[in-house]
C-alpha positions in Angstrom: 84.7 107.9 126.0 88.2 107.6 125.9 90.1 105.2 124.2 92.6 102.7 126.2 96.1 102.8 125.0 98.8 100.2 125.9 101.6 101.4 123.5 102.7 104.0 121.7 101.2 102.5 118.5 97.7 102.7 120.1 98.2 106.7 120.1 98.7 107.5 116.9 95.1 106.5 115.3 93.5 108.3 118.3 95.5 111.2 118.1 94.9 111.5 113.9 90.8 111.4 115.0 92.0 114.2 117.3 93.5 116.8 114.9 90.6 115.4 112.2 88.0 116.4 114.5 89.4 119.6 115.9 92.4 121.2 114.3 95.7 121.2 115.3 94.8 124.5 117.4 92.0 122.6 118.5 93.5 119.3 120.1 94.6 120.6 123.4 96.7 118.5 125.6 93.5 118.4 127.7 91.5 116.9 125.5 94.2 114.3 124.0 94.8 113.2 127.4 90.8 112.0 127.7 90.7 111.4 124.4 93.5 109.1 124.7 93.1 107.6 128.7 96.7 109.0 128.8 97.8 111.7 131.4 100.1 114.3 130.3 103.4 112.8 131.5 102.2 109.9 129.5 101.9 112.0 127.1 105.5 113.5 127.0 106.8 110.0 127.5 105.5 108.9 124.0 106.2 112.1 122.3 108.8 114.4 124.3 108.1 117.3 122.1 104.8 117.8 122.8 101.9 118.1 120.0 104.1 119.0 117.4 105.6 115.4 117.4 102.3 113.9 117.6 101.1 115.5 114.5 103.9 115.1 112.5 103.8 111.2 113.6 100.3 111.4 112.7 101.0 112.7 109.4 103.9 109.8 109.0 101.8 107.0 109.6 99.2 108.6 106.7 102.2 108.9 104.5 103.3 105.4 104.8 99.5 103.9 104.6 99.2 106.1 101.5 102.7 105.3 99.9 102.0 101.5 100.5 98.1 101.3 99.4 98.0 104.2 97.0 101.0 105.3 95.4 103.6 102.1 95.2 101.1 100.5 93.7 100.0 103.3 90.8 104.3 103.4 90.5 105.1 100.0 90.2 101.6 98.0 89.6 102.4 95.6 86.9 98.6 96.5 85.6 98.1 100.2 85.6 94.8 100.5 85.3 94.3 98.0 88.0 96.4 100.1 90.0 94.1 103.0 89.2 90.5 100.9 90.1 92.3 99.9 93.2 93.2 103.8 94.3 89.8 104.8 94.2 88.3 101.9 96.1 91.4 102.7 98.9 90.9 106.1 98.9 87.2 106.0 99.5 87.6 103.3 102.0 90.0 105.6 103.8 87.8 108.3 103.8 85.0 106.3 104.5 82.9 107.4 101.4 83.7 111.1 102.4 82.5 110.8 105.9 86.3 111.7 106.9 88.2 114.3 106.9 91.3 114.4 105.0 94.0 115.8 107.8 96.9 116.3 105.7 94.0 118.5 103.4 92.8 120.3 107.1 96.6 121.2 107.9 97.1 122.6 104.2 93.9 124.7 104.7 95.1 125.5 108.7 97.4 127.9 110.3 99.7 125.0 110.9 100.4 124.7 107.6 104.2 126.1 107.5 104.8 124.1 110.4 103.9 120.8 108.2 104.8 122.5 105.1 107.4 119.9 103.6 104.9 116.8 104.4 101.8 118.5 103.2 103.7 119.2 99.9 105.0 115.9 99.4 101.7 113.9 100.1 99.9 115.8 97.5 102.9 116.1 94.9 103.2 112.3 95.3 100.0 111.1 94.6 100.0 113.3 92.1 103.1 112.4 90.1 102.4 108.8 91.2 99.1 108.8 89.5 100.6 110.5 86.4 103.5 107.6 86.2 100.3 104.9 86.1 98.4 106.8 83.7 101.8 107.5 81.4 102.2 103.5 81.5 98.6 103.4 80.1 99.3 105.8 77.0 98.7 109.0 78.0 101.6 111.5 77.0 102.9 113.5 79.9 101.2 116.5 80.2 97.8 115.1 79.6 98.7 112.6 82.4 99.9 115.4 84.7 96.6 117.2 83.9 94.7 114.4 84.9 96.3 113.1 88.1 95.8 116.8 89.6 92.1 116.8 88.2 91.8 113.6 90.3 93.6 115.0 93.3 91.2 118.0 93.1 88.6 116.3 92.6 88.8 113.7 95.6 89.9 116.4 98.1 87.5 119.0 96.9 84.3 116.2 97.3 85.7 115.3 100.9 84.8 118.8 101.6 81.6 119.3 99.8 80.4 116.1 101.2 81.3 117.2 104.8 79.7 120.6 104.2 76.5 119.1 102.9 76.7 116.1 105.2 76.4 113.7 102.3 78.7 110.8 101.5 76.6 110.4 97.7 78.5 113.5 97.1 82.0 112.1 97.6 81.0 108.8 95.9 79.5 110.5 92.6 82.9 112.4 92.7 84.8 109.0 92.7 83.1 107.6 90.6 83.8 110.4 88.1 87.5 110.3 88.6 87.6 106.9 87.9 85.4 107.3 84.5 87.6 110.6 83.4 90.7 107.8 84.2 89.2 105.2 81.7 89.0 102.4 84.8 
């Protein structure tokens, strides 16, 4: 059924469903218009260059969720650790215990991926190097910190898939809760 939009805001959760559920490739302007309840000059009006824009908007409004609920927080959290306990509880909320695709991991695997190149990169280098800079503040030295935030990464991405391929959300919740025991949270 498609989903009623009054402003451009509406959109962009809509359209990330979208490209989750089908690709890029997949999304056609078709089915984003009934998707959305939007017709195609609508469409253009909220994003004048076409699906390109609307991904890459997509893709914004992850970034800023994640820098504000994810990686601020492991940067600048007065309590590290706390910081850390709180990342996995977001990021399994987000993905709804692995019942969700990652998009930004979907575009990485797709053959958009050079189109979205610089903000796939940066997503996972961030959380990365933001999940290092938490674990450094708890006494880890820097390459054992580095090790471990791309473990984590790994991990969480790697059980989104394995738990959609088995259609199994114990699978991505056993993986959490792994990464956060390997952490020491």
């Amino acid at each position: 059924m498609p989903k009623i939009v009054a402003e451009r805001a509406d959109v962009i959760p809509v359209l990330a469903e979208i490209f989750r559920e089908n690709g890029f490739e997949g999304a056609s302007l078709s089915l984003i218009a009934r998707e959305t309840g939007l017709g195609k000059g609508s469409l253009y009006h909220f994003f004048p260059k076409g699906k390109e824009q609307m991904a890459s908007e997509v893709l914004g409004e992850i970034d800023g969720w994640f820098e504000s609920r994810v990686y601020r927080p492991l940067r600048e959290g007065d309590d590290p650790a706390k910081a850390i306990r709180t990342m996995c509880d977001e990021v399994d909320a987000y993905f709804r215990s692995g019942q969700r695709v990652c998009l930004i991991g979907a575009f990485a695997l797709d053959n958009v991926r050079d189109r979205f190149s610089l903000a796939i990169r940066d997503y996972f280098a961030r959380w990365q190097q933001s999940l290092a800079d938490a674990l450094i503040r708890m006494n880890h030295d820097a390459r054992q910190a580095n090790d471990l935030a791309e473990d984590a990464v790994l991990s969480i991405q790697g059980a989104l898939v394995l738990a959609r391929a088995m259609d199994d959300s114990g699978v991505f919740s056993r993986a959490m809760a792994r990464v956060a025991a390997r952490l020491n949270v």
